[in-house]
BALOBA-1460 file (C-alpha; in Angstrom, 3 decimals):
// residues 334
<rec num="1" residu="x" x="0.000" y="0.000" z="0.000"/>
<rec num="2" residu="x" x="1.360" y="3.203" z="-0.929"/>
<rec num="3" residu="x" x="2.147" y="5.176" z="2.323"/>
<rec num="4" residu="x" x="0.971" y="8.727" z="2.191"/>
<rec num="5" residu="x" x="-2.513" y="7.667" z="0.233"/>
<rec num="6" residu="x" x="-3.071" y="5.232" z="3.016"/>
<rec num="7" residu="x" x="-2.432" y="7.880" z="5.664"/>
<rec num="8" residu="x" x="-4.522" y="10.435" z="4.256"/>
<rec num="9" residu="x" x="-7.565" y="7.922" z="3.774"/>
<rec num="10" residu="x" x="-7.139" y="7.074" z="7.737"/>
<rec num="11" residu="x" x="-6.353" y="10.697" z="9.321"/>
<rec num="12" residu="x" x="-9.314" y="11.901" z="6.978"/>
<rec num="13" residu="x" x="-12.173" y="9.189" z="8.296"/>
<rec num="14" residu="x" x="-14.233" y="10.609" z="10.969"/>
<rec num="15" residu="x" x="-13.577" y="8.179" z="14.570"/>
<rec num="16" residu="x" x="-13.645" y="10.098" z="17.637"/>
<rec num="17" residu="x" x="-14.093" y="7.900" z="20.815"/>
<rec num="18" residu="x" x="-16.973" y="6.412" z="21.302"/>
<rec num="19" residu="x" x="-18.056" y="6.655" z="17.385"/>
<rec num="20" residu="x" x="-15.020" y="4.557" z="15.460"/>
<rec num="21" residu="x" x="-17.768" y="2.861" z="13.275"/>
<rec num="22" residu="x" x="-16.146" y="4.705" z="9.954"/>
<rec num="23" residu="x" x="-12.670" y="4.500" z="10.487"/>
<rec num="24" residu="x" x="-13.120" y="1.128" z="11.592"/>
<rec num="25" residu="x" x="-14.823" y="0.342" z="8.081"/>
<rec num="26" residu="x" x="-12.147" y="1.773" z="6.456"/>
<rec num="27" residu="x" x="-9.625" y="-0.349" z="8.391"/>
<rec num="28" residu="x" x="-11.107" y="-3.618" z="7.910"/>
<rec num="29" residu="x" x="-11.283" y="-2.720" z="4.115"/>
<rec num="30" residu="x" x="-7.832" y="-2.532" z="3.983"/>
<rec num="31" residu="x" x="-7.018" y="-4.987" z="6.728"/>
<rec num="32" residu="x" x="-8.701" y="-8.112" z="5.063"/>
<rec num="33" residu="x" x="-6.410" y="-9.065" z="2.213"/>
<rec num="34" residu="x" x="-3.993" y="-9.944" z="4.600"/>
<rec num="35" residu="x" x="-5.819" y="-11.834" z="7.317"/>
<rec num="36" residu="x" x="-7.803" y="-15.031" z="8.405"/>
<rec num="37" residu="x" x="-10.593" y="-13.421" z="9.421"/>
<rec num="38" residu="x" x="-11.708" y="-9.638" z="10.791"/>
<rec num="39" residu="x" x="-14.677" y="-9.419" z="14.447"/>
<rec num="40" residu="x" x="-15.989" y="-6.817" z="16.268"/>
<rec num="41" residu="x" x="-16.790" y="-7.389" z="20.135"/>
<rec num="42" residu="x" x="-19.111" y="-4.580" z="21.885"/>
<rec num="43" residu="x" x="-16.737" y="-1.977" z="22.099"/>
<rec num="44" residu="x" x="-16.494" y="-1.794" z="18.809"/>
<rec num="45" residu="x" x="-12.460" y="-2.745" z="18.586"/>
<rec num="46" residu="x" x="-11.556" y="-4.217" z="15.586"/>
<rec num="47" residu="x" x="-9.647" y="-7.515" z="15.384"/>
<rec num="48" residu="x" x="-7.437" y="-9.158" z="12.714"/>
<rec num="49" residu="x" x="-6.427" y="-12.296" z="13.422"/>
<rec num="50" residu="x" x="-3.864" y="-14.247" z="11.253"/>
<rec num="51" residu="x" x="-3.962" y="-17.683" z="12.485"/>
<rec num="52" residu="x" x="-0.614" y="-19.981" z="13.847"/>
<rec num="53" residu="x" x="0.012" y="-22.882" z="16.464"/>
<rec num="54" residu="x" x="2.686" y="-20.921" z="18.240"/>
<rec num="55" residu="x" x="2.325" y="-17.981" z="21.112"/>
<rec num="56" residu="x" x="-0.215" y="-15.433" z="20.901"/>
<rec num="57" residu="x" x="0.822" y="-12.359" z="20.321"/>
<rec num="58" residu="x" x="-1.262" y="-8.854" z="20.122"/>
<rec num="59" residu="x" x="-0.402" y="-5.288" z="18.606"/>
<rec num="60" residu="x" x="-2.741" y="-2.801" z="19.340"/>
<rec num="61" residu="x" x="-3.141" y="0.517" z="17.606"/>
<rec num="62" residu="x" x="-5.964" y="3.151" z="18.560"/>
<rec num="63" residu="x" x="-8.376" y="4.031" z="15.851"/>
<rec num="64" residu="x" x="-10.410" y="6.647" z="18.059"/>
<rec num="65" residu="x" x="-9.289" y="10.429" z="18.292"/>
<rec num="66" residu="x" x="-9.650" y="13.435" z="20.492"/>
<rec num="67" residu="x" x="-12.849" y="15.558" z="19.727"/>
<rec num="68" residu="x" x="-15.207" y="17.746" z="21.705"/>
<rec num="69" residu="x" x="-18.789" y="16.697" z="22.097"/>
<rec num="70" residu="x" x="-21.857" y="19.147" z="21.783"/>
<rec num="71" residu="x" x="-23.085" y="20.288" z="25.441"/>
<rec num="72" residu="x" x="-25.582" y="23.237" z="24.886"/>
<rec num="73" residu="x" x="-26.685" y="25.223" z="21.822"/>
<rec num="74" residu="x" x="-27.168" y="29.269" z="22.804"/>
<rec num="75" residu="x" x="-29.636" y="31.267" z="21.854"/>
<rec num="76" residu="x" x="-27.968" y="33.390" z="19.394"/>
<rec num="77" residu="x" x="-26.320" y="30.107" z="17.911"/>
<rec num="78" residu="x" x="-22.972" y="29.612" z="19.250"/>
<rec num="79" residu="x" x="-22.041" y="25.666" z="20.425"/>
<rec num="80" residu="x" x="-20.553" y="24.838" z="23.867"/>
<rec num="81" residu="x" x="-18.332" y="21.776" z="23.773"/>
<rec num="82" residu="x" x="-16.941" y="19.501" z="26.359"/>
<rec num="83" residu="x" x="-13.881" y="17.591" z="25.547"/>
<rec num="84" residu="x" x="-13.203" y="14.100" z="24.360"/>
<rec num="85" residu="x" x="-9.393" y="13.298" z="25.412"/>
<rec num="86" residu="x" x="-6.839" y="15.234" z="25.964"/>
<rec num="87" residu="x" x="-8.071" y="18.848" z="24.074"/>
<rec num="88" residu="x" x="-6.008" y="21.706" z="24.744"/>
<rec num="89" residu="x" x="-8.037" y="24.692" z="24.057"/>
<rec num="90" residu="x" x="-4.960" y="27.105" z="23.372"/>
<rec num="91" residu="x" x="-3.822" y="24.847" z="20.771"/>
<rec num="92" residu="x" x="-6.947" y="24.252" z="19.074"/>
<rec num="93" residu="x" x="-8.043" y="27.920" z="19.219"/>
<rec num="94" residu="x" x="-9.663" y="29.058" z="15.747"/>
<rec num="95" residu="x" x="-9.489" y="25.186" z="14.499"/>
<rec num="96" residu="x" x="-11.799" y="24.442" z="11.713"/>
<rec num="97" residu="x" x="-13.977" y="21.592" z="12.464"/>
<rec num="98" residu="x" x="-16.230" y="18.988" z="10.722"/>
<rec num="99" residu="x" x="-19.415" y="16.614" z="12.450"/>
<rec num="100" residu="x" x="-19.995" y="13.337" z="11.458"/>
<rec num="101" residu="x" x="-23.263" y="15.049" z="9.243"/>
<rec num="102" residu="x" x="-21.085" y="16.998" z="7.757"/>
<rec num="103" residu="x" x="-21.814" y="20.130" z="9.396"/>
<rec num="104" residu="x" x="-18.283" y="22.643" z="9.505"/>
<rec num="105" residu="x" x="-17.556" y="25.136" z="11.446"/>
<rec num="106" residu="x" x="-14.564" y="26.729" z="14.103"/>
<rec num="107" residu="x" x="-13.420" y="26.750" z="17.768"/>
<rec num="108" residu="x" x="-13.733" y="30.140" z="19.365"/>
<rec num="109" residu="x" x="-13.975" y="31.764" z="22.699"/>
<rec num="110" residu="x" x="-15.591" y="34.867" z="23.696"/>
<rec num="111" residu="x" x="-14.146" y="37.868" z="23.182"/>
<rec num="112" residu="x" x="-13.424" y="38.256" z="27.199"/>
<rec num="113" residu="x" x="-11.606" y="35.147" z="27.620"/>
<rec num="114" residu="x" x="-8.761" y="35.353" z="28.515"/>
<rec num="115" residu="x" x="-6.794" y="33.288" z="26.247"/>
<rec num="116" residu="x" x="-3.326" y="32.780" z="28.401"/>
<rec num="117" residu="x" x="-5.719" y="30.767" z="30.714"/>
<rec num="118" residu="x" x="-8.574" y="29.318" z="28.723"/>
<rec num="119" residu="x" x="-10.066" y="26.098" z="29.459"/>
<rec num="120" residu="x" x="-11.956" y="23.794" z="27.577"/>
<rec num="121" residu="x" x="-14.929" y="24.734" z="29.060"/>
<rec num="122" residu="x" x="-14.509" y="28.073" z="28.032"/>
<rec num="123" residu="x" x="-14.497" y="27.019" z="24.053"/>
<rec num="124" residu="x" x="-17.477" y="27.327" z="21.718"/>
<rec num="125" residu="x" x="-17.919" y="26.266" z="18.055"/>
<rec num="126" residu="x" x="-19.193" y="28.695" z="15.521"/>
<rec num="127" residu="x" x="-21.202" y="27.184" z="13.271"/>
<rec num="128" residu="x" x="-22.254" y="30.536" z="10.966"/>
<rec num="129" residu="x" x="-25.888" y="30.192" z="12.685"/>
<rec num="130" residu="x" x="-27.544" y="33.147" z="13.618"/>
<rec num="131" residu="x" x="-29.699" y="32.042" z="16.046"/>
<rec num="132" residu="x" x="-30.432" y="28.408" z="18.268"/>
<rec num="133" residu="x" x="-32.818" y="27.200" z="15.480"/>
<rec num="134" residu="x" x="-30.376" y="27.544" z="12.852"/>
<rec num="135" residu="x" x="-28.088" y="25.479" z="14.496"/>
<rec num="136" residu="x" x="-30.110" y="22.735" z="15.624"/>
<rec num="137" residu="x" x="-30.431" y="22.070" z="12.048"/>
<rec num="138" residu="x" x="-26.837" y="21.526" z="11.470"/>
<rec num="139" residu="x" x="-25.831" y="19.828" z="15.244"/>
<rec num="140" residu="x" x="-27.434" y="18.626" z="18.355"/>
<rec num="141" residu="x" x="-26.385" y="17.714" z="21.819"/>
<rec num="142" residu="x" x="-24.102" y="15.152" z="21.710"/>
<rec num="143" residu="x" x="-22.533" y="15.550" z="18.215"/>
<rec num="144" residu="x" x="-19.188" y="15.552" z="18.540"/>
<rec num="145" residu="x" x="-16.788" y="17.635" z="16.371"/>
<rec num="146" residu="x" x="-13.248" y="16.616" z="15.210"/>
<rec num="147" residu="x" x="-10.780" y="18.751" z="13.504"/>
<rec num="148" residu="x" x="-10.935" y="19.144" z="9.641"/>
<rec num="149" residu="x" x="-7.361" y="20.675" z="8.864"/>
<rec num="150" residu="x" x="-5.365" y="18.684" z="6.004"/>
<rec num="151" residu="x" x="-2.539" y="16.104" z="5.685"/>
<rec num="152" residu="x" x="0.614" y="17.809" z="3.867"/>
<rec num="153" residu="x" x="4.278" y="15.784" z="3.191"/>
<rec num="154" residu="x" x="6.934" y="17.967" z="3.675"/>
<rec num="155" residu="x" x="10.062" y="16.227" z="2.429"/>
<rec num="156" residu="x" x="10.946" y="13.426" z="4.911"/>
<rec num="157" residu="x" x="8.197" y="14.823" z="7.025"/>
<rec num="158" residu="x" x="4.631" y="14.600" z="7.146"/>
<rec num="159" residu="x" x="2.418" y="17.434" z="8.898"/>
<rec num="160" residu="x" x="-1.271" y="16.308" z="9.932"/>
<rec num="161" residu="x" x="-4.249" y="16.294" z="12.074"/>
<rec num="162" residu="x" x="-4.342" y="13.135" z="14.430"/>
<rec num="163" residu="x" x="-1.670" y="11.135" z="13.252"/>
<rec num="164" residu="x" x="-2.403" y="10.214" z="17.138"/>
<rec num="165" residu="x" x="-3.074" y="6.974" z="16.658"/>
<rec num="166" residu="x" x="-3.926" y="7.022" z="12.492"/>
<rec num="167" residu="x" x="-0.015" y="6.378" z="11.837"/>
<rec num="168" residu="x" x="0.198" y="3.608" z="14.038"/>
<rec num="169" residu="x" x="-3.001" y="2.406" z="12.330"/>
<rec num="170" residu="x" x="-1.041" y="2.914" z="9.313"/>
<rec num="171" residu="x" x="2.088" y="1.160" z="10.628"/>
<rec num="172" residu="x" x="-0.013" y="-1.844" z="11.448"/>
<rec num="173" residu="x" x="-1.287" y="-2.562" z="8.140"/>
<rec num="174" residu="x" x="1.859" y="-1.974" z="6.681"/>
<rec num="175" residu="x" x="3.027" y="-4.522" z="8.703"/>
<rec num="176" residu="x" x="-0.226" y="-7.232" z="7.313"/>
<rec num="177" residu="x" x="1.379" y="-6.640" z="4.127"/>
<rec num="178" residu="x" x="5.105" y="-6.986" z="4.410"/>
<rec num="179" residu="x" x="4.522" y="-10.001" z="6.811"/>
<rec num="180" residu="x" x="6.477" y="-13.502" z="5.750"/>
<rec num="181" residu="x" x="5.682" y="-16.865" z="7.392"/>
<rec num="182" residu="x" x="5.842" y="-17.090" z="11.467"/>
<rec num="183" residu="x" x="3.804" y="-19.973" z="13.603"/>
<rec num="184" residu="x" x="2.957" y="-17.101" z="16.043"/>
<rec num="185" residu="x" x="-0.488" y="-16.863" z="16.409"/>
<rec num="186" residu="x" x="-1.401" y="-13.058" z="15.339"/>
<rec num="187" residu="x" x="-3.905" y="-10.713" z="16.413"/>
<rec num="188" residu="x" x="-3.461" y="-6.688" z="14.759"/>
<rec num="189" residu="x" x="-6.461" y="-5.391" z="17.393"/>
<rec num="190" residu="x" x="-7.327" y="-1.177" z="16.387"/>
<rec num="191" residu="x" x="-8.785" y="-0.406" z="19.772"/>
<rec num="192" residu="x" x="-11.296" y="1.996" z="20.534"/>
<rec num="193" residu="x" x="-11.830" y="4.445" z="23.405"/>
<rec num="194" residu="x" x="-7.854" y="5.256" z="24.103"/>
<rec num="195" residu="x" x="-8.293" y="8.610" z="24.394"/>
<rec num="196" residu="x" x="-10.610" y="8.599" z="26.824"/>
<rec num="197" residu="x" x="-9.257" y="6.014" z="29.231"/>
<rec num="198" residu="x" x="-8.309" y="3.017" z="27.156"/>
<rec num="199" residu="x" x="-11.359" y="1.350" z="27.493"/>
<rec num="200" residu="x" x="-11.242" y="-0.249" z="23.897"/>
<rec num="201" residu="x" x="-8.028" y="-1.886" z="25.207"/>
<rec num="202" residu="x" x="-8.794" y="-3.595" z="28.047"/>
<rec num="203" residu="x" x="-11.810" y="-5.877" z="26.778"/>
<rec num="204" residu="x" x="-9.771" y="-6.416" z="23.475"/>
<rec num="205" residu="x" x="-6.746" y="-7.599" z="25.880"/>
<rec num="206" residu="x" x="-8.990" y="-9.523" z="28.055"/>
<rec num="207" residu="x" x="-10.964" y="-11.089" z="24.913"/>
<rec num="208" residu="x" x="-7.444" y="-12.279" z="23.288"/>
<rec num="209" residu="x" x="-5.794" y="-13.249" z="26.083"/>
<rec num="210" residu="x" x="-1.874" y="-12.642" z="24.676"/>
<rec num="211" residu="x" x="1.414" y="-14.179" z="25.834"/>
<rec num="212" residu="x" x="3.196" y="-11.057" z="24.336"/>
<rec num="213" residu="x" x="1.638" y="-7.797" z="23.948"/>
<rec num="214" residu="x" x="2.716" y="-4.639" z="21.897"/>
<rec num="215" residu="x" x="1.063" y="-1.358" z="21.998"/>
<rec num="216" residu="x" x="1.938" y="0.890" z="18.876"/>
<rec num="217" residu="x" x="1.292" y="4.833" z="19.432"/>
<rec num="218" residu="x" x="2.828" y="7.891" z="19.022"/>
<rec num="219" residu="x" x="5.243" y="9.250" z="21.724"/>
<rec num="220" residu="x" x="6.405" y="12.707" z="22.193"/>
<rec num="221" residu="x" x="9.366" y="14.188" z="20.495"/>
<rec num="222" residu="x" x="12.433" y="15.620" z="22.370"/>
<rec num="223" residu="x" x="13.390" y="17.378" z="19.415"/>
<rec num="224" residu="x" x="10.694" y="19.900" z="19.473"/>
<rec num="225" residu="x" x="11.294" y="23.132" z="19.683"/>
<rec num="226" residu="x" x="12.296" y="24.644" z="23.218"/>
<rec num="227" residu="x" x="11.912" y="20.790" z="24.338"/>
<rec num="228" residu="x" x="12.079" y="20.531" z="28.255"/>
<rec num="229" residu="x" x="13.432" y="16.918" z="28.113"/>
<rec num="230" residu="x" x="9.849" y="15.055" z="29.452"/>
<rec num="231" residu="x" x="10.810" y="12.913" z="26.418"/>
<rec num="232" residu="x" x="13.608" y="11.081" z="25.241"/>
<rec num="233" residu="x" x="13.066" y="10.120" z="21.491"/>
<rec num="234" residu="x" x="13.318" y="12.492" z="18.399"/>
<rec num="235" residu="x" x="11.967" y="12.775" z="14.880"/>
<rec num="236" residu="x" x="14.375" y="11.218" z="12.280"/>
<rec num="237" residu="x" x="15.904" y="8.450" z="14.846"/>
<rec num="238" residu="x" x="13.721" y="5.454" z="14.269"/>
<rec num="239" residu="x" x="11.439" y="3.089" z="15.538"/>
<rec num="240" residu="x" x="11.273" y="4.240" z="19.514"/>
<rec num="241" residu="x" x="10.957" y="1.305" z="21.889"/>
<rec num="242" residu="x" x="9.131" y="2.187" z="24.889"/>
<rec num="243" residu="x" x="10.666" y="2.045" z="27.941"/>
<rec num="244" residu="x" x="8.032" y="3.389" z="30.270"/>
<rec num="245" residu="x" x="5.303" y="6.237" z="30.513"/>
<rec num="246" residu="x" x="2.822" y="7.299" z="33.128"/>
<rec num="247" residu="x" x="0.565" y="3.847" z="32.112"/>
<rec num="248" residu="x" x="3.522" y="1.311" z="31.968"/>
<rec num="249" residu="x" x="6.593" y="-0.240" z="32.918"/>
<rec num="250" residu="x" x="7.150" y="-2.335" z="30.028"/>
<rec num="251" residu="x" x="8.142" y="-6.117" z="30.546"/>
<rec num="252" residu="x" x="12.388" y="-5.901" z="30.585"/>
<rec num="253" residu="x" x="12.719" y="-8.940" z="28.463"/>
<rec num="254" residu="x" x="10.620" y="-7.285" z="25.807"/>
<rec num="255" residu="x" x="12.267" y="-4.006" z="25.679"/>
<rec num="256" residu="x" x="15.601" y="-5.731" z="25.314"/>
<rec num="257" residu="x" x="14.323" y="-8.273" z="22.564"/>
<rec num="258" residu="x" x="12.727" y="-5.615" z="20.246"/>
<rec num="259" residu="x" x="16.256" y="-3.505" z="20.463"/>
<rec num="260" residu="x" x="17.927" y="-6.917" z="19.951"/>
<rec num="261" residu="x" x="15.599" y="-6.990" z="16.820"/>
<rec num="262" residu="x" x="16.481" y="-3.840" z="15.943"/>
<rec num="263" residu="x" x="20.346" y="-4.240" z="15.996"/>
<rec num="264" residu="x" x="20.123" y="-7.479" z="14.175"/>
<rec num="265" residu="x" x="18.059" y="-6.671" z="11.367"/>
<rec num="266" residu="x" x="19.913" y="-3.171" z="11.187"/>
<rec num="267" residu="x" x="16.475" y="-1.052" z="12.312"/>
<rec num="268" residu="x" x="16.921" y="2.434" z="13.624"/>
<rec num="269" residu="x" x="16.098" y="2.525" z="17.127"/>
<rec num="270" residu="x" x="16.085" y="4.587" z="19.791"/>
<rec num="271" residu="x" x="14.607" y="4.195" z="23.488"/>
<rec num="272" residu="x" x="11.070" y="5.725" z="24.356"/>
<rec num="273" residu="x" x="10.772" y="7.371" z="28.273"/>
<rec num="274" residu="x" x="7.775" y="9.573" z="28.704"/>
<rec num="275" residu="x" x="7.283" y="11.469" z="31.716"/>
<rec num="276" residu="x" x="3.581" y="11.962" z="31.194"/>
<rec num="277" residu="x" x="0.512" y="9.991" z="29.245"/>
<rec num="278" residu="x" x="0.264" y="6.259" z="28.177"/>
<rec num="279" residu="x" x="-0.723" y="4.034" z="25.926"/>
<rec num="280" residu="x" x="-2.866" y="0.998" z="25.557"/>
<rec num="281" residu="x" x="0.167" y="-0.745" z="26.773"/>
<rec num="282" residu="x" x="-1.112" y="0.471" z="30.273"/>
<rec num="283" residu="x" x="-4.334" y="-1.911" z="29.970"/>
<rec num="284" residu="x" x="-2.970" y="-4.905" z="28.297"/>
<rec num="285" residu="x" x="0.022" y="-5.511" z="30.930"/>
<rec num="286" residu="x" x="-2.336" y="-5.486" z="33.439"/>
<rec num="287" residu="x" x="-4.756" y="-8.144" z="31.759"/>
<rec num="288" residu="x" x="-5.918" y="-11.439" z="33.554"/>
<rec num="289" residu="x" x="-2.496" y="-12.434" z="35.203"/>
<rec num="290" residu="x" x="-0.414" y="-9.499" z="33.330"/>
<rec num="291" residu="x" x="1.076" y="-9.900" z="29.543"/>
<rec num="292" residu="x" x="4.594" y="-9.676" z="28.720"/>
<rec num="293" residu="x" x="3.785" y="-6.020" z="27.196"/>
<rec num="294" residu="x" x="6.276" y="-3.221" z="25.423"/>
<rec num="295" residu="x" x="6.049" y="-0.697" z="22.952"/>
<rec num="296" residu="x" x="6.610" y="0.832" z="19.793"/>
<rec num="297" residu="x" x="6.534" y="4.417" z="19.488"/>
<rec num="298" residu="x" x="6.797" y="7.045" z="16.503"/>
<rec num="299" residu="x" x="8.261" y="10.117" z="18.235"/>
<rec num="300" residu="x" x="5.889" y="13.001" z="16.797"/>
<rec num="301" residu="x" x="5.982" y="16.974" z="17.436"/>
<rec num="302" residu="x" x="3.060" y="18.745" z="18.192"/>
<rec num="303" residu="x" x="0.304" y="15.996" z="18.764"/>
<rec num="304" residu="x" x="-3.027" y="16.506" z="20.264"/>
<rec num="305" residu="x" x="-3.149" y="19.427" z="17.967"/>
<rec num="306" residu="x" x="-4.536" y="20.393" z="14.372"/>
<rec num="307" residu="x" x="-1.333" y="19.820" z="12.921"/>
<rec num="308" residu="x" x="1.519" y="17.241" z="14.269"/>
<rec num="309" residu="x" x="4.520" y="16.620" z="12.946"/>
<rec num="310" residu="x" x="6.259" y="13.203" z="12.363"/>
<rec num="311" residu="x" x="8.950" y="11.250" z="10.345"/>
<rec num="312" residu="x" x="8.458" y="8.806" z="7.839"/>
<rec num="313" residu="x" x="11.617" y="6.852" z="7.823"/>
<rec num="314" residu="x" x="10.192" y="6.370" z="11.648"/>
<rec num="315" residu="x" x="7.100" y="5.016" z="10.178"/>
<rec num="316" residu="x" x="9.151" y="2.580" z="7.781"/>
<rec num="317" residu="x" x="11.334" y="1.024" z="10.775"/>
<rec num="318" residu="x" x="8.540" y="0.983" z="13.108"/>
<rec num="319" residu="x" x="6.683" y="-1.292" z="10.210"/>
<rec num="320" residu="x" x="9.925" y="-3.256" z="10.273"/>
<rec num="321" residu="x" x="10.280" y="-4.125" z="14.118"/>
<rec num="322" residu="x" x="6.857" y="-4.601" z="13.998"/>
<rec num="323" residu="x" x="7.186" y="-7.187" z="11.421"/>
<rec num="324" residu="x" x="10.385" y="-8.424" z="12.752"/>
<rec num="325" residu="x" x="8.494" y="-9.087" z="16.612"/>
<rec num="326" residu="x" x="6.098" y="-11.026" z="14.783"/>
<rec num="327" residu="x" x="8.346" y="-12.990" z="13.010"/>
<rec num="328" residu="x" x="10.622" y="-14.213" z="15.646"/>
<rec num="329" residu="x" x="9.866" y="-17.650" z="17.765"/>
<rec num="330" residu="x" x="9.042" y="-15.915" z="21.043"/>
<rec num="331" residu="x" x="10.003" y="-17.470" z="24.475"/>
<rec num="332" residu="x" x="9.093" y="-16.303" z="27.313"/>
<rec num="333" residu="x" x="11.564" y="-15.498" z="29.704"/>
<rec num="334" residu="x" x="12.194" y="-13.731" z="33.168"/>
């Protein structure tokens, strides 16, 4: 699959958490060449299971993203929103935004807000309605709005709206594809409800029941601009294995055998600390009586916001540790 055509039709599908149904369409669609068979459980996370006799062994990517959800509709036609994930209103200040109807409109605050200190709460979506009536005819309570900003490549770089988790979606299938023979017994799960808690994680980890697990996400990138060095990974130095974040302490043995993987199949690495957030990783270690769980990170600038930043020769070697993890006879060990 060609990468940045792939990436555009994932970051473009409409999936914030608790309504994946589209993106999770669009998934399976390109999921199912390369599997024995695709389910659904009530959560709505998608499974891809390619069959073997040997350990079971689970990848997880996020299909959901961070929106804000419809609270109250004023009388002179403004929106008030409540947050979905981790929104921070200074960064998403003057967004454009699209609903699932395909309603568009903007984040805004009033004009007496102070913006140094805005909150969430204190954002509003202008829909160009004049008054409540009009814009009950576009939204109602409980519609949520993601942002509608577009996907750019910018030399090695791409630059676009929730590439938190759509890239690791995007690594993931990447992976289907490239995939040679292994008896491990292989389950490519896009969870749902990350954002909000990973929810979509822990059934899916419970339902599966893994000997190994592997949660792929972004991570932050030290890199950035003014960084204050809560990360440890950059842009441009490879596949980041995760070390630990605010959700996990990932299994020892399987941090050391994906950079093993990494040195011997001549992967850029890199090691992946996070101060702050998580991953899915955070559920699935703690499943039934705890997975042998790491991580595989693609350091990206900016994310939670309109536009993040992100490297693809990252995405290419996190496709190839992913690839090479699933390949190799796994044994557990202490």
């Amino acid at each position: 699959m060609e990468l940045m055509k792939t990436l555009t039709e994932l970051v473009t599908a409409f999936g914030p958490s608790g309504d994946e149904g589209e993106i999770s369409r669009v998934i399976e669609k390109l999921a199912a060449p390369y599997v024995d068979e695709v389910t659904r459980d009530v959560m709505g996370n998608l499974f891809c299971h390619k069959k073997g006799s040997g350990p079971r062994v689970m990848f997880a990517a996020h299909m959901d993203t961070i929106g804000m959800v419809v609270t109250h509709i004023r009388e002179d036609g403004a929106v008030h929103v409540g947050p979905l994930g981790g929104v921070n209103p200074v960064n998403v200040l003057y967004t454009p935004v699209r609903f699932k109807n395909g309603a568009h409109g903007l984040f805004c605050a009033s004009q007496d807000a102070d913006t140094a200190k805005l909150k969430a709460a204190d954002l509003l979506i202008d829909l160009g309605a004049s008054s409540k009536e009009e814009a009950e005819k576009l939204v109602q309570v409980g519609d949520a709005a993601v942002f509608d900003t577009p996907i750019h490549q910018a030399g090695s770089r791409v630059i676009s709206p929730y590439l938190d988790d759509r890239i690791a979606c995007l690594i993931l299938l990447m992976a289907m594809e490239k995939l040679g023979r292994t008896d491990n017994d292989l389950y490519f799960v896009f969870t749902t409800q990350e954002e909000v808690g990973t929810r979509g994680a822990k059934t899916a980890a419970w339902t599966v029941a893994p000997d190994y697990g592997v949660a792929v996400d972004i991570c932050g990138a030290d890199d950035t601009p003014g960084s204050k060095h809560q990360v440890s990974a950059r842009c441009g130095g490879g596949a980041a294995v995760k070390v630990m974040d605010r959700s996990v302490i990932c299994h020892p043995w399987v941090v050391e055998k994906l950079m093993a993987l990494a040195g011997e199949k001549s992967i850029p690495a890199q090691r992946d600390v996070m101060r702050a957030g998580g991953t899915d990783a955070g559920a699935i270690h703690l499943s039934r009586g705890g997975v042998y769980t790491g991580g595989i990170s693609i350091p990206t600038r900016y994310g939670h916001t309109p536009a993040a930043v992100a490297d693809l020769g990252d995405v290419e070697a996190c496709v190839d540790l992913v690839v090479a993890f699933a390949e190799t006879k796994l044994e557990k060990e202490c």
